[in-house]
C-alpha positions as a printed NumPy array, in Angstrom:
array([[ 11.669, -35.576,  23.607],
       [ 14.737, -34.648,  22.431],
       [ 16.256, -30.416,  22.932],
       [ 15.409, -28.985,  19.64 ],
       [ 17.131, -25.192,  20.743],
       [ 20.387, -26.071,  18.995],
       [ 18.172, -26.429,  15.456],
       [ 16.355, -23.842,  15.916],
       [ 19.273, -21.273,  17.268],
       [ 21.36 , -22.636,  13.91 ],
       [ 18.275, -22.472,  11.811],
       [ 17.613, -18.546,  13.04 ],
       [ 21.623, -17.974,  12.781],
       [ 21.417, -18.521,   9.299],
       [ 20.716, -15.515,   8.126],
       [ 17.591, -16.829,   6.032],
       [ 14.213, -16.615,   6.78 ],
       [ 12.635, -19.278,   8.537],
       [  9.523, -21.344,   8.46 ],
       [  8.767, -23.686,  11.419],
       [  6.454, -26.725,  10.211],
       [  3.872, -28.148,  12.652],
       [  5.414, -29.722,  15.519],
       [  6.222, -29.384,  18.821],
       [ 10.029, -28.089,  19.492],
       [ 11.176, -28.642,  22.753],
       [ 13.634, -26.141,  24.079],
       [ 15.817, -26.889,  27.195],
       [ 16.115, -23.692,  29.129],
       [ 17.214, -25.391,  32.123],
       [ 20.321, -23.409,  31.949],
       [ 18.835, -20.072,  30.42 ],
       [ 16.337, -18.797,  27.654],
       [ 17.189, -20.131,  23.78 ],
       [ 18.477, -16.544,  22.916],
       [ 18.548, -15.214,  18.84 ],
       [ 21.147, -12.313,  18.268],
       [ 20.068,  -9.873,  15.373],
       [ 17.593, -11.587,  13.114],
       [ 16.558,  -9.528,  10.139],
       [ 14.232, -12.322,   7.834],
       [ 11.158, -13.683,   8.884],
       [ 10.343, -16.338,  11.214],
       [  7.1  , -17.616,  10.521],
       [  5.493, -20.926,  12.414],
       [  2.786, -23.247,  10.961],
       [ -0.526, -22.694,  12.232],
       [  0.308, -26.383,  14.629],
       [  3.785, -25.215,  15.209],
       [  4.582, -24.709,  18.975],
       [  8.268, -23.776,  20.979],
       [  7.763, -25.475,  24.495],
       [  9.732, -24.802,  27.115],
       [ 10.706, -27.421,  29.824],
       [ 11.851, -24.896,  32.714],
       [  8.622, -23.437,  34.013],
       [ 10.611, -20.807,  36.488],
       [ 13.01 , -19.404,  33.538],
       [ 12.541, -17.434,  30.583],
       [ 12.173, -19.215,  27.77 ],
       [ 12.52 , -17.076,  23.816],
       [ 14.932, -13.497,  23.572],
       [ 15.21 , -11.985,  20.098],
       [ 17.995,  -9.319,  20.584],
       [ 18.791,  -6.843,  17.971],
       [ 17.995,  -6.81 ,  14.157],
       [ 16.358,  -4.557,  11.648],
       [ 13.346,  -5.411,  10.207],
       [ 12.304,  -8.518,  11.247],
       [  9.059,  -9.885,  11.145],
       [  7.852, -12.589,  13.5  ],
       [  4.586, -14.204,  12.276],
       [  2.388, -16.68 ,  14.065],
       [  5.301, -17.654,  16.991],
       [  3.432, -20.022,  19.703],
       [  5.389, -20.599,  22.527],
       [  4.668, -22.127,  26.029],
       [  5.655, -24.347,  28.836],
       [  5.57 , -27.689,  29.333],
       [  3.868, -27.638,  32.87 ],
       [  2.003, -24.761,  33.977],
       [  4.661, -21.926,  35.908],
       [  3.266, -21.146,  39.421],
       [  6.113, -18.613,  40.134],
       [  5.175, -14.817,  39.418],
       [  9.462, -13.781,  40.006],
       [  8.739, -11.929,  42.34 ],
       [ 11.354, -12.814,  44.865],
       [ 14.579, -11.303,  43.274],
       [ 14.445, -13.47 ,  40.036],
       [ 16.157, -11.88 ,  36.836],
       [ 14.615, -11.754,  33.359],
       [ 11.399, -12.484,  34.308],
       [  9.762, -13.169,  30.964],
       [  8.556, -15.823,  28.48 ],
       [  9.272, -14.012,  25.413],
       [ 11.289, -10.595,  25.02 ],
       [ 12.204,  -8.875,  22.162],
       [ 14.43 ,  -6.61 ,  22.805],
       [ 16.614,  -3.638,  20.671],
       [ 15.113,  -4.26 ,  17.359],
       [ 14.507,  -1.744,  14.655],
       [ 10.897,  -1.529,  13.046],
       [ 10.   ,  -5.397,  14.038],
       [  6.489,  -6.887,  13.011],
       [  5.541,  -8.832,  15.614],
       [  2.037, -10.848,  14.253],
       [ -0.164, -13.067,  15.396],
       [  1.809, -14.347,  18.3  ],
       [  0.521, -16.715,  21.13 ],
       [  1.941, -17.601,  24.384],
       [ -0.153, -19.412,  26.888],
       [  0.425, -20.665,  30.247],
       [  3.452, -18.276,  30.481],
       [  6.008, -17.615,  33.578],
       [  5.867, -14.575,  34.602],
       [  5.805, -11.399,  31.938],
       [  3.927, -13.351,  28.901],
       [  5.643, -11.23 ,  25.842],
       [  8.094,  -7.792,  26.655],
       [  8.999,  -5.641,  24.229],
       [ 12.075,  -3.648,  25.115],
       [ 14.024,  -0.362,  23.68 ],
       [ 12.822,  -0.753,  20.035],
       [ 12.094,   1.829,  17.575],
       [  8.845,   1.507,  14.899],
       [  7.663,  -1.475,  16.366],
       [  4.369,  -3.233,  15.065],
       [  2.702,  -5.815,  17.616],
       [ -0.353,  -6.911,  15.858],
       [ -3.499,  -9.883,  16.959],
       [ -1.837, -10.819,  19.769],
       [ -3.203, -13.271,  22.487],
       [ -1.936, -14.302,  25.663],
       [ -3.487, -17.106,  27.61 ],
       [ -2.671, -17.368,  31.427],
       [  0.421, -15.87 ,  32.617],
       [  1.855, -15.614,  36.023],
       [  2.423, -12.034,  35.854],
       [  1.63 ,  -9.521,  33.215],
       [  0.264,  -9.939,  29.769],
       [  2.339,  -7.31 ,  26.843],
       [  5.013,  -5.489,  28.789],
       [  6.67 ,  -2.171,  27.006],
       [  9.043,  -0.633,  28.126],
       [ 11.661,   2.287,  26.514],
       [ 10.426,   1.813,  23.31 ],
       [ 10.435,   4.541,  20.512],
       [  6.794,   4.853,  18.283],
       [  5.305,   1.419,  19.244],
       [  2.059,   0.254,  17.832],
       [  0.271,  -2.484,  18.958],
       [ -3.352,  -3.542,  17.353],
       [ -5.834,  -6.345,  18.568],
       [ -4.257,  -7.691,  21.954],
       [ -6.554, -10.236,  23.921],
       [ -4.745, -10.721,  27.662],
       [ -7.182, -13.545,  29.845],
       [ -6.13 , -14.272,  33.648],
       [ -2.79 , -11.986,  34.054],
       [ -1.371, -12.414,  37.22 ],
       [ -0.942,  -8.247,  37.337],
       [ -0.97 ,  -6.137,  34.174],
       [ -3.062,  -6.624,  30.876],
       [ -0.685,  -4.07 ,  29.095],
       [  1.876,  -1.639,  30.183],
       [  3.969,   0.716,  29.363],
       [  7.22 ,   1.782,  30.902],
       [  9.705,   4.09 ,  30.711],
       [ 12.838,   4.288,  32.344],
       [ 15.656,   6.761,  32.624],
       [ 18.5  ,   4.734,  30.68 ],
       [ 15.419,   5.154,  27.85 ],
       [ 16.812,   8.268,  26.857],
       [ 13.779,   9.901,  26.402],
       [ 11.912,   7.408,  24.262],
       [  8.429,   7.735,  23.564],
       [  5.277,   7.446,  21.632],
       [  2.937,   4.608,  21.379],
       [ -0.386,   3.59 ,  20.469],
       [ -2.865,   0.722,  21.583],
       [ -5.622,   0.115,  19.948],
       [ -8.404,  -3.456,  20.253],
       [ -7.521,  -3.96 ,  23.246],
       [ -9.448,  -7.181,  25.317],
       [ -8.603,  -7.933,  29.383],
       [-10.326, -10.254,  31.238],
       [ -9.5  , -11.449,  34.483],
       [ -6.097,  -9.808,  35.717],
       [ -5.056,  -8.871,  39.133],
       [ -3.32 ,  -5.856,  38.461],
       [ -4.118,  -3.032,  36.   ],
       [ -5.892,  -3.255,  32.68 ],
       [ -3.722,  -0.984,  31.313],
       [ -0.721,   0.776,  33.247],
       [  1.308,   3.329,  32.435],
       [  3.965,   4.275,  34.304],
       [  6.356,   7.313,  32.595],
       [  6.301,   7.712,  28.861],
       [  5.041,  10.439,  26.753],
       [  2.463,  10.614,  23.848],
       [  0.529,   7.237,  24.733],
       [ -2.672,   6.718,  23.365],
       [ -4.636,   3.662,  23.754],
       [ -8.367,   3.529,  22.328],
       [-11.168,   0.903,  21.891],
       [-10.632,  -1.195,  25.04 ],
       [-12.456,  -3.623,  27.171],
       [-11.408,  -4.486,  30.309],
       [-13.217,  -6.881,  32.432],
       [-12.109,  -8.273,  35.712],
       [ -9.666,  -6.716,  37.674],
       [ -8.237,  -6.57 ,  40.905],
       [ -7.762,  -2.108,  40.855],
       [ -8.798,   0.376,  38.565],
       [ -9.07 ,  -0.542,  34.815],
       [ -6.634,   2.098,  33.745],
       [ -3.75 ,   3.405,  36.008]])
């Protein structure tokens, strides 16, 4: 198959909305991630569109920056199954980040089989991560970390390699806070259910966690 990242990093350079018919796009990310630099439009994928990555010990999709995006219906995975968790000084250990974006909509995303940290979500503000599923990943499921007022709605994590969900704070945060997690689904992780480690004003309601290596909630 030929590398369809060039298309798709012109396509989401634009600065139009996008809509990704079905297909499978293979992205080389041999060399590093297929990274998008301040998208504000829409990318929405058919309901048989899929990114697949063909470097299973890499991260594969970064959105950085923007204001008001909306991602809708992005499924992204690898094309063999990662075995690697990065845990042995690796850098950017994630499938899919998105990362200092104002008031995203993050919808109906899927990532299965995914290296590492399925789907972060990094120093936004007003963030919306809605029906979310996450199939399989080597590490943990929705990662948050130093994000301002961050909602996330129906989130089904099965077999994380550690968390289901976290969130994080960290001192170059700046005092971010605020979130709430609602429908929330874990099954099978070795870590946490749902971590939290730092951050103010969390509140996460109507879970079900089922499976775990320690305590549902830490």
């Amino acid at each position: 198959m030929d590398n369809d990242g060039p298309a798709l990093q012109c396509a989401l350079s634009s600065g139009y909305s996008v809509y990704v018919p079905a297909g499978t796009y293979l992205v080389d990310n041999s060399a590093g991630p297929l990274v998008i630099r301040n998208f504000s439009n829409t990318l929405q994928f058919a309901s048989l569109a899929e990114v697949t990555c063909n470097t299973p010990n890499k991260a594969c999709l970064i959105f950085s920056g923007g204001t008001n995006p909306a991602f809708l219906n992005l499924h992204v995975t690898y094309s063999s199954v990662p075995t690697n968790d990065c845990r042995n000084g690796g850098t950017l250990c994630v499938t899919v980040m998105f990362d200092g974006q104002n008031s995203p909509v993050i919808r109906g995303t899927f990532v299965e089989n995914a290296w590492a940290i399925a789907i972060s979500v990094n120093n936004t503000y007003n963030t919306q991560v809605l029906s979310t599923v996450i199939q399989h990943s080597t590490r943990d499921g929705l990662f948050l970390q130093d994000n301002q007022k961050i909602f996330v709605n129906d989130l089904v994590v099965t077999d994380a390699g550690d968390d289901c969900l976290g969130f994080h704070s960290t001192p170059a945060g700046n005092g971010r806070n605020g979130g709430t997690a609602s429908n929330i689904t874990c099954i099978s992780t070795r870590g946490a259910g749902i971590a939290f480690a730092g951050g103010t004003d969390l509140t996460v309601s109507d879970f079900v966690v089922n499976g775990t290596s320690v305590r549902g909630s830490t």
